[in-house]
C-alpha positions in Angstrom: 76.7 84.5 91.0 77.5 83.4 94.4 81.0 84.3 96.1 82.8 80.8 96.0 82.2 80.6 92.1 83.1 84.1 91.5 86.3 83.1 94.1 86.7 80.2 91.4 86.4 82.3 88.4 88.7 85.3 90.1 91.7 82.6 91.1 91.1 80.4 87.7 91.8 83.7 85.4 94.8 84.5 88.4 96.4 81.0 87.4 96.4 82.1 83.8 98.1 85.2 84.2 95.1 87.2 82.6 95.2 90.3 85.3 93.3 92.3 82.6 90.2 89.7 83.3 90.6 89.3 86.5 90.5 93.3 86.9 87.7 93.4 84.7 85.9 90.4 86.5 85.9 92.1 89.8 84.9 95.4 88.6 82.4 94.0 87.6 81.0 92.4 90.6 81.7 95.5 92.4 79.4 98.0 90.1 76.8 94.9 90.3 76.3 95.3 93.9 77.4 91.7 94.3 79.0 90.6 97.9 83.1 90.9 97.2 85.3 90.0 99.7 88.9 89.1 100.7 88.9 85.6 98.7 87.9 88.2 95.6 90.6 90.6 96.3 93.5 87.8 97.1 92.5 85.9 93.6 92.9 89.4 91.7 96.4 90.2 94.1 97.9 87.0 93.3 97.1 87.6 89.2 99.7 91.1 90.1 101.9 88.9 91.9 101.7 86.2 89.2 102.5 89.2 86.5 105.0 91.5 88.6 102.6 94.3 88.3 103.1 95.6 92.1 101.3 99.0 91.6 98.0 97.2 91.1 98.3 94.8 94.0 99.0 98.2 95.7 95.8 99.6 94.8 94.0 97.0 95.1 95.0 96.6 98.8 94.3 100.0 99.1 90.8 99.9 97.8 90.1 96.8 100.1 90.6 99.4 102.8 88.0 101.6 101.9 85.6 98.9 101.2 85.8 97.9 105.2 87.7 94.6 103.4 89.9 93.1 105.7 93.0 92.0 104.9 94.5 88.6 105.6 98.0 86.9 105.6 97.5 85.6 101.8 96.4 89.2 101.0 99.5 90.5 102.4 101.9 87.2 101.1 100.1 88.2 97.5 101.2 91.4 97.7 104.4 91.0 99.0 105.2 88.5 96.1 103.7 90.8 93.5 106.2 93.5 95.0 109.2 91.4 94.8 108.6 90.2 91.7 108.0 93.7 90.3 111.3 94.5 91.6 109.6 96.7 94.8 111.4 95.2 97.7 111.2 98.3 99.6 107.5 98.2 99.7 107.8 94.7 100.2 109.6 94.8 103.5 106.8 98.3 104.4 103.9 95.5 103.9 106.1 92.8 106.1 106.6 95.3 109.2 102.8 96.2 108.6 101.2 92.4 109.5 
């Protein structure tokens, strides 16, 4: 599967609100050794941001960082939507003062 369609898939299953697959769908690509980057992780950030589920977009920024996954400034706008929505806006405004 090569990284745009798996980018497809990931972003597709964000626009649907189905976090659960999208989780599942880049676990995954992860345990199959297949190249996951930050188009992955921001498809999978906005399905948190998308369901208010804030710790996961957390995480999952988190685990980008021990991947060597660089972050960019939809990464960090799907985060910070995924907070406010989920009713974080402290952590919000910590991701803001970290860009």
């Amino acid at each position: 599967l090569d990284p745009r369609t798996s980018t497809q898939i990931l972003s597709g299953l964000a626009k649907e609100r189905a976090l659960r697959a999208a989780l599942l769908a880049l676990s995954w690509h992860v345990r199959n050794t297949c190249e996951v980057n930050c188009y992955h992780y921001n498809a999978v950030i906005d399905a948190c941001a998308r369901t208010g589920t804030w710790t996961q977009a957390l995480e999952l920024v988190s685990v980008m960082a021990l991947r060597s996954v660089e972050p960019g400034t939809v990464t960090f706008n799907a985060a910070i939507s995924a907070y406010a929505k989920g009713g974080a806006w402290e952590k919000a405004l910590q991701l803001v003062d970290m860009m």
